[in-house]
ROLO-425236 format. One record per atom (N, C-alpha, C): atom name; chain; residue in three letters; x, y, z. Coordinates in nm, 3 decimals, m for minus. Each point is the difference from the previous one (the first is absolute). Layout:
% ROLO-425236
   atome   chaine   residu      east     north        up
      CA        A      ALA         X         Y         Z
...
% end
This chain:
% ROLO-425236
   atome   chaine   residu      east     north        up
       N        A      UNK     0.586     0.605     1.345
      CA        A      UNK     0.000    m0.118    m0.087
       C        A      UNK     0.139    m0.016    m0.061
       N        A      UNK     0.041    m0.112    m0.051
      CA        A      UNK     0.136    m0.051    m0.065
       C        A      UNK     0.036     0.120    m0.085
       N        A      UNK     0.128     0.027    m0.010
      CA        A      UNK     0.012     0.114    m0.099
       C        A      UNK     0.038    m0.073    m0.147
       N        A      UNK     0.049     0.029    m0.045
      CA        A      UNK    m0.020    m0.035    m0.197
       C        A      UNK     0.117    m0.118     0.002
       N        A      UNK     0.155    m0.015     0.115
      CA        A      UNK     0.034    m0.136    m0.037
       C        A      UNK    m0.099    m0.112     0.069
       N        A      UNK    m0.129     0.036     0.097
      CA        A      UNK    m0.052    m0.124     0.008
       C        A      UNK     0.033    m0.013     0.192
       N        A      UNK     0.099     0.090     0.006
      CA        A      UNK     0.010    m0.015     0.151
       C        A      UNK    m0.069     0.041     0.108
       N        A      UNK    m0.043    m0.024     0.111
      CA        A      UNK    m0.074     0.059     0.085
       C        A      UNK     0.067     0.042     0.119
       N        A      UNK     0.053     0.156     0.047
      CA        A      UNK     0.115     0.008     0.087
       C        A      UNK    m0.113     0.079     0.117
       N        A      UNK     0.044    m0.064     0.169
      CA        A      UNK    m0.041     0.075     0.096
       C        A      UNK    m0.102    m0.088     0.050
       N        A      UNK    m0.045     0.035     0.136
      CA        A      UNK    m0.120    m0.079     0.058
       C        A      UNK    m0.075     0.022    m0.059
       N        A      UNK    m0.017     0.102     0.005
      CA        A      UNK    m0.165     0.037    m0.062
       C        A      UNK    m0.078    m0.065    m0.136
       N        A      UNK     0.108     0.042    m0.101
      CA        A      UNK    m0.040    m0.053    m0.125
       C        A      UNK     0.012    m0.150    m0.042
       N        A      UNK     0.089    m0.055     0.078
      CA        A      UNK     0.002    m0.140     0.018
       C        A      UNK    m0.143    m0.052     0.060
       N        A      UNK    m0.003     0.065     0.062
      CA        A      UNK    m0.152    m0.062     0.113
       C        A      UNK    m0.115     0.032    m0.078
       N        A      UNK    m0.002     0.136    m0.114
      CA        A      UNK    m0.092     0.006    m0.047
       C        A      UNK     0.008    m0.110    m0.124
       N        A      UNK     0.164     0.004    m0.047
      CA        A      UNK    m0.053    m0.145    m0.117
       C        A      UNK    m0.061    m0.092     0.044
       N        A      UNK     0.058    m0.065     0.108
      CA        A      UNK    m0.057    m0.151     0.033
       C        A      UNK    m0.151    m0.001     0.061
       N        A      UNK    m0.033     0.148     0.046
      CA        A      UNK    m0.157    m0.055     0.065
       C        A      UNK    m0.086     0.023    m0.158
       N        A      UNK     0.032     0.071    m0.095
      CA        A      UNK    m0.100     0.036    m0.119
       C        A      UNK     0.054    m0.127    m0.081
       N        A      UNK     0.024    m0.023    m0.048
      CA        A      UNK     0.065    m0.100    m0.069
       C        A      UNK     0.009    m0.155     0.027
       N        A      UNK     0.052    m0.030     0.138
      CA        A      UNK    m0.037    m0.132     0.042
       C        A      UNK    m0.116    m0.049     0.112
       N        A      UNK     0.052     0.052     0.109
      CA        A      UNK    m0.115    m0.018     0.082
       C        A      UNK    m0.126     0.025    m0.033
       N        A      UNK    m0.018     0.123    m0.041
      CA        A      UNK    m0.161     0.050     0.034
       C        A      UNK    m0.112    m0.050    m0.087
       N        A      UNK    m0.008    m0.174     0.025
      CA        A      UNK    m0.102    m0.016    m0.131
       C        A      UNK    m0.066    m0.184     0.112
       N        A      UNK    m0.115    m0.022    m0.031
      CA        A      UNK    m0.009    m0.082     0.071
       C        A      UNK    m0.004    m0.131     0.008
       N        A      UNK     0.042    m0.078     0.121
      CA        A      UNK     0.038    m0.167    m0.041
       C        A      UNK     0.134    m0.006    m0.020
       N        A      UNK     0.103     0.109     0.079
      CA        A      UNK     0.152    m0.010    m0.014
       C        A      UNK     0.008    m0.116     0.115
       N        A      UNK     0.119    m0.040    m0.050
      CA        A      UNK     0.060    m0.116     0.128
       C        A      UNK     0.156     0.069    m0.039
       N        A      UNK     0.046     0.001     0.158
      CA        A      UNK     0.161     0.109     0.002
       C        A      UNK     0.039    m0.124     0.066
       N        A      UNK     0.147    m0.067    m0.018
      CA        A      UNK     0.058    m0.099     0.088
       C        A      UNK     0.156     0.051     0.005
       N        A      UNK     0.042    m0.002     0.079
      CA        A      UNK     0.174     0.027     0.039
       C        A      UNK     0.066    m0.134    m0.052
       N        A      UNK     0.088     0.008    m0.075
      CA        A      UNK     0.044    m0.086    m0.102
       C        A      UNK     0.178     0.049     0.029
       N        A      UNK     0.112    m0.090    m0.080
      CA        A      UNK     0.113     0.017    m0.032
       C        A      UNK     0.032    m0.004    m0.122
       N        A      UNK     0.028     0.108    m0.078
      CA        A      UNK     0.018     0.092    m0.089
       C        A      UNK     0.152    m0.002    m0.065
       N        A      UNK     0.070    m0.076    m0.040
      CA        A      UNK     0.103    m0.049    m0.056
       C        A      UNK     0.082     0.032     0.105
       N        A      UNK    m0.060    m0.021     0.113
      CA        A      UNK     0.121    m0.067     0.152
       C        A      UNK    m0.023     0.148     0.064
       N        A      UNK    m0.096     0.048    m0.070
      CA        A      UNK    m0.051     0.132     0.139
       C        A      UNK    m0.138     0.054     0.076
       N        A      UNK    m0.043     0.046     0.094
      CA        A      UNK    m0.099     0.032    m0.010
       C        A      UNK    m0.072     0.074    m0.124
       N        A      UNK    m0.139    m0.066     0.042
      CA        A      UNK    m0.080     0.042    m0.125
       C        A      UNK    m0.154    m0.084     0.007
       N        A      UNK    m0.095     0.067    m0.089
      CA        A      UNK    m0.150    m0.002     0.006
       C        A      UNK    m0.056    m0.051    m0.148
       N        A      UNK    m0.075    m0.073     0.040
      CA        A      UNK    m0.064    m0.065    m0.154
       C        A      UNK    m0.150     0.009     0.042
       N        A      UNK    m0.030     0.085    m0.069
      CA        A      UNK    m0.160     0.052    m0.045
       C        A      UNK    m0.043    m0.083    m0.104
       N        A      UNK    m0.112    m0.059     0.049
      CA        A      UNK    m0.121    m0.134    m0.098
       C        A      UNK    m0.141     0.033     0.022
       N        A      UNK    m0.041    m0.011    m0.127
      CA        A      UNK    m0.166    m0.008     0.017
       C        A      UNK    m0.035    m0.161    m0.080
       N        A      UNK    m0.098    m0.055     0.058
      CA        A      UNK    m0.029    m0.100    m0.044
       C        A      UNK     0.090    m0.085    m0.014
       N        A      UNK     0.087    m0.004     0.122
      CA        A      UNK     0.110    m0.111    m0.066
       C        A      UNK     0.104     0.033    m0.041
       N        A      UNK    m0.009     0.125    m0.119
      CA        A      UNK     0.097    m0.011    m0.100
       C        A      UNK     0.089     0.156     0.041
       N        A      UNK     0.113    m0.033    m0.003
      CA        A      UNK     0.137     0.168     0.028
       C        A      UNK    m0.045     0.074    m0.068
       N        A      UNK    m0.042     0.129     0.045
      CA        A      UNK     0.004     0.152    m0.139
       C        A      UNK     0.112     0.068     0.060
       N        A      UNK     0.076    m0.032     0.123
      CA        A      UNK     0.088     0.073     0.012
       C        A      UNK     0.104    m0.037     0.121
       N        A      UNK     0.165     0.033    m0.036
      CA        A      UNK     0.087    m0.093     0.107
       C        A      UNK     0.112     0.174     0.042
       N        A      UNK    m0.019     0.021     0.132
      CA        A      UNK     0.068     0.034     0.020
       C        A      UNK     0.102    m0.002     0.044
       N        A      UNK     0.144     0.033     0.003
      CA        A      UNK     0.134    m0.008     0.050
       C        A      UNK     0.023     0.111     0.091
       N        A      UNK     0.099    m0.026     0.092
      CA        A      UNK     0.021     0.122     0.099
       C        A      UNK     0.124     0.007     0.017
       N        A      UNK     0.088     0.114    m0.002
      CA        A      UNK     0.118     0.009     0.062
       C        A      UNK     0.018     0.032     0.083
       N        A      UNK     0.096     0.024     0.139
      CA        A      UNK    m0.041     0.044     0.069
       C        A      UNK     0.183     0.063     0.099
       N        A      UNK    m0.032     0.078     0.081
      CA        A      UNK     0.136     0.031     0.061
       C        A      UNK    m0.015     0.028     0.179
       N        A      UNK    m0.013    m0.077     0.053
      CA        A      UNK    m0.042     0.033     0.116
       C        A      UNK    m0.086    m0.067     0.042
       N        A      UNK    m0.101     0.095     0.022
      CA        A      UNK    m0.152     0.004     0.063
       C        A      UNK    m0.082     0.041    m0.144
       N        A      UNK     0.033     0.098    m0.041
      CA        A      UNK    m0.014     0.044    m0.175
       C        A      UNK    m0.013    m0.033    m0.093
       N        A      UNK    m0.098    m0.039    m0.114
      CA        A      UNK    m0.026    m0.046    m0.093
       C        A      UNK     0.061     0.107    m0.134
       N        A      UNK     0.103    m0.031    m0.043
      CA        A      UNK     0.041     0.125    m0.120
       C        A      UNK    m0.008     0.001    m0.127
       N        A      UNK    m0.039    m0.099    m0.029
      CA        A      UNK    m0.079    m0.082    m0.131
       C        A      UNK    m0.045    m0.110    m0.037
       N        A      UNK    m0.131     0.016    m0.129
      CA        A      UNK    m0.137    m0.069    m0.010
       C        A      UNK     0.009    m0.018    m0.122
       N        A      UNK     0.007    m0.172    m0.048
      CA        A      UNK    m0.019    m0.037    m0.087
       C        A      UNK    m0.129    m0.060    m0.013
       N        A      UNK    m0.098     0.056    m0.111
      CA        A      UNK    m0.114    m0.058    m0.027
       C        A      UNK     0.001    m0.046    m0.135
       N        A      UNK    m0.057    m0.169    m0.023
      CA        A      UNK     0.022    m0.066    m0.057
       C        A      UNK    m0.141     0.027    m0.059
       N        A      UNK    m0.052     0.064    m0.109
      CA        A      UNK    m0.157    m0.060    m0.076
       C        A      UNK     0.019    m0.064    m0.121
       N        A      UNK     0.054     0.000    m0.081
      CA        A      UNK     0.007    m0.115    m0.084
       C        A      UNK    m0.089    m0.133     0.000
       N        A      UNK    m0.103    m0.005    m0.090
      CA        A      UNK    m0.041    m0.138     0.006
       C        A      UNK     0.118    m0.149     0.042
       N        A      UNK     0.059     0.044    m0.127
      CA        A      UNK     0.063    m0.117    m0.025
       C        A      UNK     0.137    m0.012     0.079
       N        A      UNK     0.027     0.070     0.069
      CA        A      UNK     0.104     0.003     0.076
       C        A      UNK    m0.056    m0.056     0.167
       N        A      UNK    m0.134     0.000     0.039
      CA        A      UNK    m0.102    m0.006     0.106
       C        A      UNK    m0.045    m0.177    m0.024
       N        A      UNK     0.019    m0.060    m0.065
      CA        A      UNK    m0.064    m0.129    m0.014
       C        A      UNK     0.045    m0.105     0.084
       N        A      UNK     0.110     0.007     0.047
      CA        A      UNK     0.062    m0.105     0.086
       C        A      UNK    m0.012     0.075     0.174
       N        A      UNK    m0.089     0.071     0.032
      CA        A      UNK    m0.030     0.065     0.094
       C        A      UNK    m0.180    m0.049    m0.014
       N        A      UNK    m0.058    m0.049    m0.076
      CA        A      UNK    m0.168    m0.043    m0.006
       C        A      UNK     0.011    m0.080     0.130
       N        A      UNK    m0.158     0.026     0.044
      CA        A      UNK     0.027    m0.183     0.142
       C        A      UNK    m0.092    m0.058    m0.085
% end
């Protein structure tokens, strides 16, 4: 899990944030989105964003994950 600044480093623990935390709950809708001009994922239930992810990437390689939960930062992401 994230250590105390909040970060989540490595496959593993990354994969374990996002499946406990976002995915694993039901009535997700996942769509591939562009993410302030990068790849990236916006997770909605009912319509409404609980969560926007950002991706960096170097290669083939994804080397960092910005996840957006913030209500109020998520509102212009609602359909």
């Amino acid at each position: 899990m994230p250590g105390p600044s909040g970060t989540a480093h490595g496959v593993a623990e990354v994969a374990r944030l996002v499946m406990m935390s976002l995915w694993g709950r039901a009535g997700a809708e996942l769509t591939v989105e562009s993410v302030n001009g990068r790849a990236g994922l916006a997770l909605r239930r009912a319509s409404r964003a609980v969560a926007v992810v950002g991706a960096e990437t170097t290669g083939s390689k994804v080397t960092a994950l910005w996840i957006v939960l913030n209500p109020a930062k998520l509102s212009g992401w609602h359909r």
